[in-house]
C-alpha positions as CSV (number, residue, x, y, z in Angstrom):
1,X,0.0,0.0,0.0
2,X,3.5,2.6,1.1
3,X,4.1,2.0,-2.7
4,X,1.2,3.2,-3.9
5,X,0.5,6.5,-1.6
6,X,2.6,9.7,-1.4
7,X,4.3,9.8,2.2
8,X,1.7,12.3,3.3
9,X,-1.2,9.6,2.5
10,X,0.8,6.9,3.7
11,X,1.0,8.6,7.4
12,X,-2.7,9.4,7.6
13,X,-3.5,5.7,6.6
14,X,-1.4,4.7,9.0
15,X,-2.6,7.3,11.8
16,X,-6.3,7.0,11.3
17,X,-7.2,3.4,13.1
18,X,-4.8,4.9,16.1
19,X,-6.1,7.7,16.5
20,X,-9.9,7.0,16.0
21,X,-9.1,4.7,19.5
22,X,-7.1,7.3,21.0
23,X,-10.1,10.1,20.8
24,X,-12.3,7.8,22.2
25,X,-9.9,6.6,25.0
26,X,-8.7,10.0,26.2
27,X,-7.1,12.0,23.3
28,X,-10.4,14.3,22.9
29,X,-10.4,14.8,26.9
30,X,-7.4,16.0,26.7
31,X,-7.5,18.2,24.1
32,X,-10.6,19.9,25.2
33,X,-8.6,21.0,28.9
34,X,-5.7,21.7,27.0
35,X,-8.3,24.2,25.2
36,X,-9.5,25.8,28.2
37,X,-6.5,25.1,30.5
38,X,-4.6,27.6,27.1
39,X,-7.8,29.6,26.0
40,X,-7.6,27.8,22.7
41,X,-5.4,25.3,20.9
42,X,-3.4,28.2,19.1
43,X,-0.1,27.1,21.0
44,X,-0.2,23.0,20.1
45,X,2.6,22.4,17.9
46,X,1.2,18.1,17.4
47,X,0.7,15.2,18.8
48,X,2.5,11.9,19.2
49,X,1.1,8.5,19.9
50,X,1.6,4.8,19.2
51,X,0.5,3.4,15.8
52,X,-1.0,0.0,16.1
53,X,1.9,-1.7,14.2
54,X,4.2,-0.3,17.1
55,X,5.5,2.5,15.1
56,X,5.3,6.2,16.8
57,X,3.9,8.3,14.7
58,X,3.5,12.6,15.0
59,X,0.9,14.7,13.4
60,X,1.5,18.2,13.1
61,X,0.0,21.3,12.3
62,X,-2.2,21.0,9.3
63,X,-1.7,17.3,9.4
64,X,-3.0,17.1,13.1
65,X,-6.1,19.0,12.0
66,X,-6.6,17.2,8.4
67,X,-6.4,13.5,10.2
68,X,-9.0,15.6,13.7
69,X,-11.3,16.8,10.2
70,X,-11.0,13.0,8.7
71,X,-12.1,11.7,11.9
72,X,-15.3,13.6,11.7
73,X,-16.2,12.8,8.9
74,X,-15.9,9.3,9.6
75,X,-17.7,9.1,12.7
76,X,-20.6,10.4,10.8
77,X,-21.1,6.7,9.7
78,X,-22.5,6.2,13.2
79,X,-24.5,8.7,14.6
80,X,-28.2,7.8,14.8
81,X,-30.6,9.1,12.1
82,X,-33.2,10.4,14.6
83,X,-34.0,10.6,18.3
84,X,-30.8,11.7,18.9
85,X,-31.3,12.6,22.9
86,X,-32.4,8.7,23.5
87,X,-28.4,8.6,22.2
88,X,-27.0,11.6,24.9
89,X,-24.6,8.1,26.6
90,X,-23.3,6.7,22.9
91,X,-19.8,7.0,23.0
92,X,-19.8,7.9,19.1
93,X,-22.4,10.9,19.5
94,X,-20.8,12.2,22.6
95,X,-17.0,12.5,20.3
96,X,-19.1,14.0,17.3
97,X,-20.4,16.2,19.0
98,X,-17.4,17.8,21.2
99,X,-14.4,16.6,18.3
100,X,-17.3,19.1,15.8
101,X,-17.0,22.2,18.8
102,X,-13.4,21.6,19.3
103,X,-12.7,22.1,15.3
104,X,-15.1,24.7,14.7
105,X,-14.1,27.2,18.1
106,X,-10.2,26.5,16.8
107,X,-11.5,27.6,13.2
108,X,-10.0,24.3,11.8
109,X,-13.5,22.7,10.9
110,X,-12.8,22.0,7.3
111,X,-15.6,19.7,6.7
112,X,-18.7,21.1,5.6
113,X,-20.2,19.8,8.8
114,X,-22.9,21.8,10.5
115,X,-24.0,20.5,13.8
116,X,-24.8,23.4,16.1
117,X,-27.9,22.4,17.6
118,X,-26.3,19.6,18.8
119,X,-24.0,21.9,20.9
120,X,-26.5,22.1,24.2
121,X,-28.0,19.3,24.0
122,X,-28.1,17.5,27.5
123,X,-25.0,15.8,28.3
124,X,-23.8,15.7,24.7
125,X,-21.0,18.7,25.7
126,X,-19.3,17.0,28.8
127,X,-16.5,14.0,27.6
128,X,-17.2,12.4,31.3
129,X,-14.2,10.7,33.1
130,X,-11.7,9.6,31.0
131,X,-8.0,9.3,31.5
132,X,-5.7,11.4,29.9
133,X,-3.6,11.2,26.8
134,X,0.1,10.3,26.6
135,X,1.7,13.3,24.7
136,X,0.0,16.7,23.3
137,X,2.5,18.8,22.6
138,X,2.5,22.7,23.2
């Protein structure tokens, strides 16, 4: 597959399974008190995590926000159709929902995604206990 990609392909192939786990793990906590810890993401330079082949592997600056745009878009594929507050606990509307508000307030939503009304909804905004992520870089 290396073959056929250009390096900057190849490294969001490779990034994308990782870091779909990592935001659900801890990566999107993280990011979001790093957001109001900073008063905005402005200062983070990347981050760095482990690949699932065992490879560490950075993203940085426009990369970072290209693979946190990708992952949006993907996680559209699971987000209920209707009823969406019988779906406030779901892992995958919950990291929509706050990955979507993290991208737009940093003015890196690239995807034409509009979700707003989702912003408010009951328990939708608050990521819950989750541990925190190995290495964002400021």
């Amino acid at each position: 597959l290396e073959a056929l990609l250009t390096p900057n392909e190849f490294l969001h192939v490779q990034a994308f399974p990782a870091l779909q786990r990592h935001l659900f793990i801890s990566l999107l906590k993280s990011l979001r008190e790093h957001q109001a810890a900073k008063g905005g993401l402005g200062t983070l330079r990347g981050v760095t995590f482990k690949a699932y082949h065992g490879a560490t592997l950075t993203l940085e600056g426009a990369d970072f926000w290209d693979q946190l745009n990708y992952q949006l878009i993907h996680n559209l594929d699971f987000l209920p159709l209707q009823r969406w507050s019988t779906y406030v606990g779901d892992p995958a509307v919950r990291v929509f929902v706050q990955l979507h508000q993290l991208l737009r307030d940093e003015g890196k939503l690239l995807a034409d995604i509009t979700a707003d009304r989702l912003r408010d909804a009951p328990g939708l905004g608050d990521a819950g206990a989750l541990p925190t992520w190995e290495s964002v870089s400021a």
